[in-house]
C-alpha positions in Angstrom: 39.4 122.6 152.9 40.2 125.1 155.2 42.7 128.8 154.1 45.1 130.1 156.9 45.7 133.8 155.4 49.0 135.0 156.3 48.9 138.7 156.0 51.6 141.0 157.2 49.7 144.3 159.0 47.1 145.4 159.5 43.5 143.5 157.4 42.0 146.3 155.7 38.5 145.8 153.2 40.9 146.1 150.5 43.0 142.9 152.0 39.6 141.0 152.5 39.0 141.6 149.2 42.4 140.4 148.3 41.7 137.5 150.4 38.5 136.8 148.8 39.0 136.7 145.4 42.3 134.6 146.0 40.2 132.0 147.5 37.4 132.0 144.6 40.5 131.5 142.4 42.6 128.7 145.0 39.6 126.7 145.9 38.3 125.3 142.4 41.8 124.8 141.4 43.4 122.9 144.5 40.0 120.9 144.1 41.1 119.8 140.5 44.4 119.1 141.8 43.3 117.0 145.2 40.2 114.9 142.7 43.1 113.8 139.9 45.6 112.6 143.0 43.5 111.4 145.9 40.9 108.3 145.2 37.7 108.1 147.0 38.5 107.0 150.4 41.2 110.1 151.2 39.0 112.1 152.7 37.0 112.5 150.1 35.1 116.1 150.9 38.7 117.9 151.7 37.9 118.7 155.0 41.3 117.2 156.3 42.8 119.6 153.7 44.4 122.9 155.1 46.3 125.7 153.5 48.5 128.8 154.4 48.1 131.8 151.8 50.8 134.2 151.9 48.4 137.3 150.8 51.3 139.3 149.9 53.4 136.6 147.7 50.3 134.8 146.9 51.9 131.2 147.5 49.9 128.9 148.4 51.5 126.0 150.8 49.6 122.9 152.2 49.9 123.4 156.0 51.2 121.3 158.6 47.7 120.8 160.1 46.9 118.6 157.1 47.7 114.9 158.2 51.0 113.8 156.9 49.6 110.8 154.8 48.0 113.3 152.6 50.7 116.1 152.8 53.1 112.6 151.1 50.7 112.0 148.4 50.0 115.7 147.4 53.5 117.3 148.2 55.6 116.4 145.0 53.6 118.3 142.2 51.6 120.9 144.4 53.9 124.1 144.0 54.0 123.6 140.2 50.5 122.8 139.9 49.1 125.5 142.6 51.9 128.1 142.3 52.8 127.6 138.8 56.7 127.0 139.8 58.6 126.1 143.0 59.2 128.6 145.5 62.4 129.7 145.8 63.6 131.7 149.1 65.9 134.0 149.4 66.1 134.1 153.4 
């Protein structure tokens, strides 16, 4: 499982810390999420897996580098599960 951070600015050590302790919080989570939905034979160590953090918002989305087979069995719950609601934008 690999994180794309999306940060707007300049990365400061306070942002990499940011960055950090999102990802020790993200990565055992998403794991629980990806071992109760995928069975054994969907790429079963998460490599496939990639993610873009929005640092500032701290939404989590699965990117579009992940191969769409997995994006369609993950998609429907994921922003409840991850995000603890759907994102809503305003744009």
């Amino acid at each position: 499982m690999k994180f794309n951070w999306v940060i707007s600015g300049k990365t400061d050590p306070a942002t990499k810390k940011v960055c950090i302790d999102l990802e020790y919080q993200l990565r055992p989570k998403i794991t629980k999420f990806l071992l109760a939905r995928l069975d054994a034979d969907s790429c079963a160590d998460f490599s496939c897996f990639y993610f873009d953090v929005d640092v500032e918002n701290k939404w989590v989305t699965i990117s579009k580098r992940t191969p769409q087979k997995f994006i369609d069995k993950v998609q429907r719950d994921f922003d409840t599960e991850i995000n603890g609601s759907t994102f809503i934008s305003v744009a």
